[in-house]
Structures are given as C-alpha cells and as structure tokens.
PyMOL commands that place a pseudoatom at each C-alpha (Angstrom):
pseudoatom trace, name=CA, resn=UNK, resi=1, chain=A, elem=C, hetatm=0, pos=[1.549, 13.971, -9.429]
pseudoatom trace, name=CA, resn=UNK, resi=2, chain=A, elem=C, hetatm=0, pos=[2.978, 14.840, -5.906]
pseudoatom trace, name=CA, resn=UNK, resi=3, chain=A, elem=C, hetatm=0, pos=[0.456, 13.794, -3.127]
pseudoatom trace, name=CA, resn=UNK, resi=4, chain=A, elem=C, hetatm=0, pos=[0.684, 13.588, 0.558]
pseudoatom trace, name=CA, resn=UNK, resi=5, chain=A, elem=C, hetatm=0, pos=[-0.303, 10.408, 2.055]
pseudoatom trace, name=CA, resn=UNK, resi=6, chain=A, elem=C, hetatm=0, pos=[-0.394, 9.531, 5.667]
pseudoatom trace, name=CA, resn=UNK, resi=7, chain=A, elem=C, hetatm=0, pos=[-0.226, 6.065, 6.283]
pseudoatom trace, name=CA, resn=UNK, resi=8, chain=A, elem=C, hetatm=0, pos=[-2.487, 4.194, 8.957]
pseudoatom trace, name=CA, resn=UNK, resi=9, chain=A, elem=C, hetatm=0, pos=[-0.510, 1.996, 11.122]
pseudoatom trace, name=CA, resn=UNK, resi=10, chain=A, elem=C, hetatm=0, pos=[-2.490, -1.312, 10.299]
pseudoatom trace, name=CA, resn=UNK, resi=11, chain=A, elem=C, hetatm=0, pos=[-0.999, -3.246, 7.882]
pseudoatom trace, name=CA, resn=UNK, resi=12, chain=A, elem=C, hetatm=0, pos=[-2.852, -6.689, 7.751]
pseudoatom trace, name=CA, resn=UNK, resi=13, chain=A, elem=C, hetatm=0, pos=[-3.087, -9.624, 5.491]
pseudoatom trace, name=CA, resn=UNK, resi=14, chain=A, elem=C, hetatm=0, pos=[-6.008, -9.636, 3.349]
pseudoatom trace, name=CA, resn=UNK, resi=15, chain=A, elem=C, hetatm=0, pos=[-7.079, -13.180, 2.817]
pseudoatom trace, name=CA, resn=UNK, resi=16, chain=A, elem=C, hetatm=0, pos=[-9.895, -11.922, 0.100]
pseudoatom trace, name=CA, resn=UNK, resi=17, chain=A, elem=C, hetatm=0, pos=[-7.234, -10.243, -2.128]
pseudoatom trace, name=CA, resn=UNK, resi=18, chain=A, elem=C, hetatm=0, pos=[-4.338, -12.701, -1.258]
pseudoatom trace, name=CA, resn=UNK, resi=19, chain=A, elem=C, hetatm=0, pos=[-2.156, -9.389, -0.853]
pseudoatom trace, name=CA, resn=UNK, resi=20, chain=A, elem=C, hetatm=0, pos=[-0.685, -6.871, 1.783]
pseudoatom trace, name=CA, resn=UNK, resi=21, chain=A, elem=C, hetatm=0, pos=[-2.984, -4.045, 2.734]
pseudoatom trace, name=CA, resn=UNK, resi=22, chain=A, elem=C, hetatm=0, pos=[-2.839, -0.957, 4.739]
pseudoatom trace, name=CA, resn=UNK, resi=23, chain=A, elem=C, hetatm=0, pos=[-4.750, 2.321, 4.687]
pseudoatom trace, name=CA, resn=UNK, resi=24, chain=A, elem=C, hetatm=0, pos=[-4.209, 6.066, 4.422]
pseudoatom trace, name=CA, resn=UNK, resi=25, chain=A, elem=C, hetatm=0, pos=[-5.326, 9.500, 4.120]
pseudoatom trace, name=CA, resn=UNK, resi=26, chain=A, elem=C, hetatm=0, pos=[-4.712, 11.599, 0.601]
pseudoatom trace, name=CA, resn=UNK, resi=27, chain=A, elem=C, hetatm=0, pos=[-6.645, 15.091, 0.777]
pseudoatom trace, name=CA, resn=UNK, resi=28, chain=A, elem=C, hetatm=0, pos=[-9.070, 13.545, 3.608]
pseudoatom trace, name=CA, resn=UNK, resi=29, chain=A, elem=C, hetatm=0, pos=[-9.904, 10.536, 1.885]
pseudoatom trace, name=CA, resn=UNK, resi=30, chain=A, elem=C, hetatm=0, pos=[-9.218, 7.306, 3.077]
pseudoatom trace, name=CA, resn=UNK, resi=31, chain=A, elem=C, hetatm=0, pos=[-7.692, 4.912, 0.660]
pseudoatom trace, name=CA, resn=UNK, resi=32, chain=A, elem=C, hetatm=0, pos=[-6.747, 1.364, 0.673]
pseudoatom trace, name=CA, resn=UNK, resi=33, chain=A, elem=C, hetatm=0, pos=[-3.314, 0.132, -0.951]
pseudoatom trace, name=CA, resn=UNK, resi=34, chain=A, elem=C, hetatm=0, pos=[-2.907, -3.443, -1.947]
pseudoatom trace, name=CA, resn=UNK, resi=35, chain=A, elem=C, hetatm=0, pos=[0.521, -5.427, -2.349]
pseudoatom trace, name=CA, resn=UNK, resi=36, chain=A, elem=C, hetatm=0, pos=[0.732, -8.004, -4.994]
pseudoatom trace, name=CA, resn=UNK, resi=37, chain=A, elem=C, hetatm=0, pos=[4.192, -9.763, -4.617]
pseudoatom trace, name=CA, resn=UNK, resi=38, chain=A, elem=C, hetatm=0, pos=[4.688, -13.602, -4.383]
pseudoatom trace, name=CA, resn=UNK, resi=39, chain=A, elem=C, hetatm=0, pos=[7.434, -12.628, -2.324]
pseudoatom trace, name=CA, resn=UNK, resi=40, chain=A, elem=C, hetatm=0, pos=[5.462, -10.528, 0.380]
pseudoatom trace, name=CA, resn=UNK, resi=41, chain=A, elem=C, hetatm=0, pos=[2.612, -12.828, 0.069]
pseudoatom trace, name=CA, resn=UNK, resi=42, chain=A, elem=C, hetatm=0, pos=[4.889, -15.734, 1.861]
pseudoatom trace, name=CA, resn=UNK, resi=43, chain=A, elem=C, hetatm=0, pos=[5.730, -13.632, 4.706]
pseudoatom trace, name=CA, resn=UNK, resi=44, chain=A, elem=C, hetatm=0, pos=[3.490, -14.163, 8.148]
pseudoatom trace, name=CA, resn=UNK, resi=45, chain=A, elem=C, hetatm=0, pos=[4.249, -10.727, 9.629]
pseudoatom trace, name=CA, resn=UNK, resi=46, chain=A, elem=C, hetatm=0, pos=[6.285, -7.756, 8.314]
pseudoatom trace, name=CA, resn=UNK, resi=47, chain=A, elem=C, hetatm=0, pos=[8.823, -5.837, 10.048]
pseudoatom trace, name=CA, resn=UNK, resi=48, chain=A, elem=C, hetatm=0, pos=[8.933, -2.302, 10.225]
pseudoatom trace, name=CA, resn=UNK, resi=49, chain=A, elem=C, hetatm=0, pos=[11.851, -1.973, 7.416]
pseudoatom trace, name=CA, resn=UNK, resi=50, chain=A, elem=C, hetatm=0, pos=[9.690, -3.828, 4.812]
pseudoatom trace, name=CA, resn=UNK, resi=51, chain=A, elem=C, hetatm=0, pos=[6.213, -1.319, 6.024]
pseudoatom trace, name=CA, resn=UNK, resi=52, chain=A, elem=C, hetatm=0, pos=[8.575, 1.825, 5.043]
pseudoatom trace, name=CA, resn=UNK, resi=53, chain=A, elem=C, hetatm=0, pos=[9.592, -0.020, 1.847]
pseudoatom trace, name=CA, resn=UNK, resi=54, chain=A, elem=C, hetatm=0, pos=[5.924, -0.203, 1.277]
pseudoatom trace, name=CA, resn=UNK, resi=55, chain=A, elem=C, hetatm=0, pos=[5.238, 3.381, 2.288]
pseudoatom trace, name=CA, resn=UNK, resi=56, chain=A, elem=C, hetatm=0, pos=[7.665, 4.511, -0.210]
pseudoatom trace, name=CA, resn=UNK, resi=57, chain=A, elem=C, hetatm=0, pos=[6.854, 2.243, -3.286]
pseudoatom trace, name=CA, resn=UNK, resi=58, chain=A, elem=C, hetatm=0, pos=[3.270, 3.743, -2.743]
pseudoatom trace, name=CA, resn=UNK, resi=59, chain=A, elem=C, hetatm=0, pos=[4.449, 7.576, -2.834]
pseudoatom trace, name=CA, resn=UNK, resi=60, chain=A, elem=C, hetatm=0, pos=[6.391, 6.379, -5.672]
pseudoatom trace, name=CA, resn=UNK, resi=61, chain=A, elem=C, hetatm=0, pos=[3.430, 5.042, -7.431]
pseudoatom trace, name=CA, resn=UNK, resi=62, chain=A, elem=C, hetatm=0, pos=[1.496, 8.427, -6.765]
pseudoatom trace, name=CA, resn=UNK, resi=63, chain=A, elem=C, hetatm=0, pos=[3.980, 10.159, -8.228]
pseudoatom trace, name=CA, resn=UNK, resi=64, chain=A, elem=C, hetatm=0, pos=[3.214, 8.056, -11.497]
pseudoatom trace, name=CA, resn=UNK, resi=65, chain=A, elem=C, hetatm=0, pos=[-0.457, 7.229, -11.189]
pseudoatom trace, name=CA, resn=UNK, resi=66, chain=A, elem=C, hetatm=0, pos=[-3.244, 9.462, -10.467]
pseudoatom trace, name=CA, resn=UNK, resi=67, chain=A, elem=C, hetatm=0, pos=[-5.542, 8.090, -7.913]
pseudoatom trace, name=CA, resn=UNK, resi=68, chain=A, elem=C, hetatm=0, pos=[-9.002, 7.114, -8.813]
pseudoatom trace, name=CA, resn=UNK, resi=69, chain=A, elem=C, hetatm=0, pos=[-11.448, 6.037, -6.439]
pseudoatom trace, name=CA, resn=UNK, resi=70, chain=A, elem=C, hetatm=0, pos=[-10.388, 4.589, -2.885]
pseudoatom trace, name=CA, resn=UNK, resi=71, chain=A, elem=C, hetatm=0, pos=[-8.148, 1.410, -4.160]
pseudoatom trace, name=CA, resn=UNK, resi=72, chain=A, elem=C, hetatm=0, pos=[-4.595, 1.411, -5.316]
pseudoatom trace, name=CA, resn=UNK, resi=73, chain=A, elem=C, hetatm=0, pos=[-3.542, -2.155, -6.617]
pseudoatom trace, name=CA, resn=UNK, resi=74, chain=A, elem=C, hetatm=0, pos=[0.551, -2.204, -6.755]
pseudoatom trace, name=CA, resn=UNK, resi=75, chain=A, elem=C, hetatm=0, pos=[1.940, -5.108, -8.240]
pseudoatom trace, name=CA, resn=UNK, resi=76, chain=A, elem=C, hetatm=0, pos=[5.664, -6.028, -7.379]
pseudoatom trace, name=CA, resn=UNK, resi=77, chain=A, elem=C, hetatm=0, pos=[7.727, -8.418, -9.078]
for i in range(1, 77): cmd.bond("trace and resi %d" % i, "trace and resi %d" % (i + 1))
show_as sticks, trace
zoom trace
C-alpha cells in the first residue's frame, strides 16, 4: 500500500509505552507511530538525522502494513 503521511514535528518520549512517538496525518486522520528499539529507547533527545530515519522506516512500514485504527507499533531490532 502507498500512503502519504505528513509527519507532525513533535517527536517525544512516551514514558507509558517506553518508546519513541510522533504523530501524523494519512487521508486526514491523525495517527500515532510508536518506536520500539532498545537502542532508541537509551537516547535522551534525537537529532534530526535519526527523526528522518524514523520518517522513512514508517513509510516503509505503510508500504507493507495496512493501517488499522490510529496506532502503528514498529518494532526495531
């Protein structure tokens, strides 16, 4: 599946998930992607190379997955 996401510029710990969150916009409807990665979960702030990395591992995951509901839960090894 080929969507179009626009990404929110507010990338934020989430301390209830223990992952990497930000938000965007597919079709109008806001959705809310989660990063699980021991790696990224060490990490205090994230620079703007790793949030692209990010931006493109989710298009990449819409390309495989078809969205259902308003989460997405990508886990990174």
């Amino acid at each position: 599946m080929n969507q179009s996401i626009l990404f929110n510029d507010d990338l934020i710990f989430n301390e209830a998930q223990d992952a990497w969150c930000f938000t965007g916009l597919i079709s109008g409807q806001k959705v809310t992607i989660y990063f699980h990665s021991i790696e990224l979960k060490q990490l205090e702030e994230i620079n703007s190379c790793t949030k692209y990395d990010l931006e493109e591992i989710t298009e990449l995951w819409l390309e495989k997955n078809e969205l259902e509901g308003d989460v997405i839960h990508i886990n990174m090894k």
